[in-house]
C-alpha positions in Angstrom: 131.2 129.8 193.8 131.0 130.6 197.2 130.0 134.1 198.3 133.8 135.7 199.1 133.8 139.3 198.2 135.5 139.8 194.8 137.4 143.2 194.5 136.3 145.2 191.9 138.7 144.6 188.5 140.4 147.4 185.9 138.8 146.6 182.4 140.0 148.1 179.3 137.1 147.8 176.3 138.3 149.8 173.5 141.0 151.5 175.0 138.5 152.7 177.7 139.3 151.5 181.0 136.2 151.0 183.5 135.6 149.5 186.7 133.9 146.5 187.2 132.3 145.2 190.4 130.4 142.0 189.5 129.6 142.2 193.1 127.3 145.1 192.6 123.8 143.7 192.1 123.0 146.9 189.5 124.8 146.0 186.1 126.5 148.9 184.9 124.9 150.5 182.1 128.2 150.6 179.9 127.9 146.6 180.0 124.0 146.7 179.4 123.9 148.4 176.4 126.4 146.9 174.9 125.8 143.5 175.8 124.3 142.2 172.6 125.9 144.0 170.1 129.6 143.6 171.9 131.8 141.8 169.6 130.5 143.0 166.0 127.1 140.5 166.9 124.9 141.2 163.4 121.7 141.2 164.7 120.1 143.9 167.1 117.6 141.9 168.9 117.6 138.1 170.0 115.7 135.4 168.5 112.3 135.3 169.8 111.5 132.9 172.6 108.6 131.1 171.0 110.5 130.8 167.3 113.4 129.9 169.3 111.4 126.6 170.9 109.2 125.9 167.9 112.1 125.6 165.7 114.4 123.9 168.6 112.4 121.4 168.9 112.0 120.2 165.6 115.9 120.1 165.0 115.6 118.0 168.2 113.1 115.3 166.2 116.2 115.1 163.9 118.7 114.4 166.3 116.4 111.2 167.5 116.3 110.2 163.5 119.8 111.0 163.7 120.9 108.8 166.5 119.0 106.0 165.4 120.3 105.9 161.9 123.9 105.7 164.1 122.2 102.4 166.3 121.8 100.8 162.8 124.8 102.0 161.3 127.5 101.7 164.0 128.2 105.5 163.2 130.4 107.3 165.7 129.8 111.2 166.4 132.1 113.6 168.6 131.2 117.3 168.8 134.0 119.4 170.2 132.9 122.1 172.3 135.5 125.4 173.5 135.0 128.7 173.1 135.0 131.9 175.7 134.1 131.5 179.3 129.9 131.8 179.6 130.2 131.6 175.8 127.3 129.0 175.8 128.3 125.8 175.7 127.1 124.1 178.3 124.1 125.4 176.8 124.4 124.2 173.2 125.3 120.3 174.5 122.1 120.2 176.6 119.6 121.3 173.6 121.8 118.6 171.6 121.1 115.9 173.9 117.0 116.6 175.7 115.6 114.1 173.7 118.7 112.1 172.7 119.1 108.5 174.3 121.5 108.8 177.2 122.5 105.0 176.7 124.1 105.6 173.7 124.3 109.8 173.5 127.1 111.2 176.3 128.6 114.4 177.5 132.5 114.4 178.5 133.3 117.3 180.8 136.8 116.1 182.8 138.1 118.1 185.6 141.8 118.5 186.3 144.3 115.7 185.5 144.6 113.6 188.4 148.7 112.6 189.6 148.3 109.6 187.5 146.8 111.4 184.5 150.1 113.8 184.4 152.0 110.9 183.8 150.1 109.7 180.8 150.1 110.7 177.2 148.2 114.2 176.7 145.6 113.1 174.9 145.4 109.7 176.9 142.4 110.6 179.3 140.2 112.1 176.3 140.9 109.1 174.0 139.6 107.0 176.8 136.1 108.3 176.6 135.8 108.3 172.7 132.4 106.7 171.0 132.3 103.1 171.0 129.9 101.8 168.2 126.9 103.8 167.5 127.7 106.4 170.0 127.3 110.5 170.0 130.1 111.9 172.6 129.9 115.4 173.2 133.3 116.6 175.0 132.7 120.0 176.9 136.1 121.6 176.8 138.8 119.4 175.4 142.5 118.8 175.0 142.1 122.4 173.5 142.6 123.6 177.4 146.2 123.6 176.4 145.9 125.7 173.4 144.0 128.0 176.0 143.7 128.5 179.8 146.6 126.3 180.2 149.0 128.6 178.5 147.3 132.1 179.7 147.1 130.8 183.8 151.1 129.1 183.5 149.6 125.4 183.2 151.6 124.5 180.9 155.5 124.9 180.0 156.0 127.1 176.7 157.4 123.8 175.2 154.3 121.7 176.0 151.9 124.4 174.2 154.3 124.7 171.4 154.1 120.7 171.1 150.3 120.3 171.1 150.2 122.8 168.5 152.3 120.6 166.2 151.3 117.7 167.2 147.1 118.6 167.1 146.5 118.2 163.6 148.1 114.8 163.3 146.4 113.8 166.1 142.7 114.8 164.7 143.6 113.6 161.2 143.9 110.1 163.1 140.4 110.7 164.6 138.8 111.3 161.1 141.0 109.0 159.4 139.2 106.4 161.9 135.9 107.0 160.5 134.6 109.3 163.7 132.2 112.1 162.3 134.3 115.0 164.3 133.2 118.3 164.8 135.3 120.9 166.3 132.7 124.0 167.7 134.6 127.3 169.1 131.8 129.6 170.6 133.0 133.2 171.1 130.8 136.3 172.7 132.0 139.7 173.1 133.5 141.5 176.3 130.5 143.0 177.1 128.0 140.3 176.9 130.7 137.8 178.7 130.5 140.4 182.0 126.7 140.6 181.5 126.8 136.5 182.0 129.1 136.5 184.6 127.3 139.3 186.7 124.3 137.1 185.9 125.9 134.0 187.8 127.5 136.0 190.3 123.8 137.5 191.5 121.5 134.1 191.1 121.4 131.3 193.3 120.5 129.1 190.2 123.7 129.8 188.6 126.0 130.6 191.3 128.3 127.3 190.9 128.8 128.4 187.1 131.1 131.1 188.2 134.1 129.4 189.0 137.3 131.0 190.6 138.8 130.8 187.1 136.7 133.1 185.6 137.2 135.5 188.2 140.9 135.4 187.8 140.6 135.7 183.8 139.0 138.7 184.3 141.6 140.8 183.4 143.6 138.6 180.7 140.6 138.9 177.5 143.2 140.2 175.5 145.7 137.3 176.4 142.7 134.9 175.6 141.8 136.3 172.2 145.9 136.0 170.9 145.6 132.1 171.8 142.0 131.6 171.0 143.7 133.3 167.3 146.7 131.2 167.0 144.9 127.9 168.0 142.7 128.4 165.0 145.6 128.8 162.5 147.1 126.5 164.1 144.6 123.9 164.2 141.9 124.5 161.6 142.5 121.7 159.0 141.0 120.3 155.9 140.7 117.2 157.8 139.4 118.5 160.8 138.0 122.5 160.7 137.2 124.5 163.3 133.5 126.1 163.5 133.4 129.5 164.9 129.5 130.4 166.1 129.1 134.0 167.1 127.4 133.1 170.8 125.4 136.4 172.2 122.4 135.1 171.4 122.4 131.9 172.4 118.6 131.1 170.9 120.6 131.4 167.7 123.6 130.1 168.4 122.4 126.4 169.4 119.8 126.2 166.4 122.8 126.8 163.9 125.2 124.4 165.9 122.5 121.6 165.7 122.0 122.5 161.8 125.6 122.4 160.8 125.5 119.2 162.4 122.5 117.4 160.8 123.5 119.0 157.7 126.9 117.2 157.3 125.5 113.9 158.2 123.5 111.8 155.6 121.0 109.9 157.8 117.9 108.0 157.3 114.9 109.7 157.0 117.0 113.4 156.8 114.5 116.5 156.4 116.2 119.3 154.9 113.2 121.5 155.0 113.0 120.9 158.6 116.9 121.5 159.3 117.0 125.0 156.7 119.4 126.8 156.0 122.5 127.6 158.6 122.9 131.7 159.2 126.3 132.4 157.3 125.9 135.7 160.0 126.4 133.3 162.7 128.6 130.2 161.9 131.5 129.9 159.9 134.4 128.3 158.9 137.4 129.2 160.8 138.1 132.1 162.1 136.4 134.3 159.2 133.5 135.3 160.5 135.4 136.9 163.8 135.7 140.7 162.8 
């Protein structure tokens, strides 16, 4: 993002309203506090760095056992990423793939449809990059932007969202149906720690391009995001294709139980269930149970 002044915005948190200038280099201490614990988070301090790694990268040694059980097998993986803005999940794909073989291992993260693209089928341009043979296809935001920042910015005609509701679940059961392993991750963080990560972008020179001109103008509409991040998971969470929620402030823990829900549904040669453990029933779930 480039470095155009951003007006300070109204936020209510809890019925409080406050003022917050992500342009101010000083975090407020209302956001600071709060951060970790925003959004009913269970656990009062992060993961420590140097469990966080040790464990990390031994999930990691089972993705690599994992993709080459899918080079022998022909096995097709896609893992579904959405979830709040600065949720985590560029995060999450990248400790997926390190050590993964980009021949046959892939992120999809499409921008905007092009003219032709509008034309097409909805899920036309997504199908397109779907594993071939032996391929792992992460998608980093989805044909779930209609379910979400399509609807909340005016992207999308009421009729269109109303379709791709309806039409979702047919559409995924098709996907499975197919023999794709098909995850479906939603990553959510509270109010508090999402302004924490944005004031984080806005202030280093690392992260700058991470805040986009989209997530200044959601500012303002969390409550608007919530009631469609809430309907899209009725909606949408099937037997045949279920969502999994991960509760994202701590992203140390976050991506360790992503990667283990993975592994764990996924029978592959040379599996290690001692290694992969036991995923935190605190921080994943199925559906939209574990949001509070």
């Amino acid at each position: 993002m480039d470095e155009t002044e951003i007006a300070p915005v109204e936020i209510a948190i809890n019925g409080t309203k406050r003022i917050f200038d992500i342009d101010d280099p000083v975090l407020p201490e209302w956001i600071d506090k709060k951060a970790l614990e925003s959004g009913n988070y269970p656990y009062k301090k992060k993961l420590e760095q140097a469990a966080y790694e040790n464990t990390l990268e031994r999930l990691q040694e089972e993705l690599v056992k994992l993709q080459s059980w899918q080079q022998q097998t022909g096995e097709r993986v896609i893992c579904l990423f959405e979830g709040r803005d600065a949720a985590g999940k560029g995060g999450a794909i990248h400790a997926i793939m390190s050590y993964m073989n980009p021949r046959t291992a892939r992120t999809v993260a499409l921008t905007k449809p092009t003219e032709t693209e509008q034309g097409q089928w909805y899920y036309q341009r997504y199908i397109s990059q779907f594993p071939a043979r032996g391929e792992f296809v992460n998608f980093d935001r989805s044909w779930y932007n209609r379910a979400g920042v399509e609807p909340v910015m005016g992207f999308c005609k009421p009729e269109q969202y109303e379709k791709f509701l309806k039409s979702t679940p047919r559409f995924e059961k098709l996907i499975v149906d197919e023999g794709v392993r098909f995850f479906k991750f939603y990553i959510d963080i509270g109010r508090e720690m999402q302004l924490k990560r944005f004031h984080d972008r806005r202030h280093s020179k690392l992260k700058s391009w991470k805040l986009s001109p989209m997530d200044i103008a959601a500012l303002g509409k969390w409550d608007e995001y919530s009631g469609m991040r809430d309907r899209m998971l009725k909606e949408t969470h099937t037997d045949d294709a279920p969502w999994t929620v991960v509760l994202g402030n701590d992203k140390r823990r976050a991506r360790h139980n992503i990667i283990r829900h993975i592994l764990d549904k996924i029978d592959y040669e040379g599996k290690d269930n001692k290694v992969i453990g036991e995923v935190d029933g605190m921080i994943i779930g199925k559906g939209a149970g574990i949001l509070k």
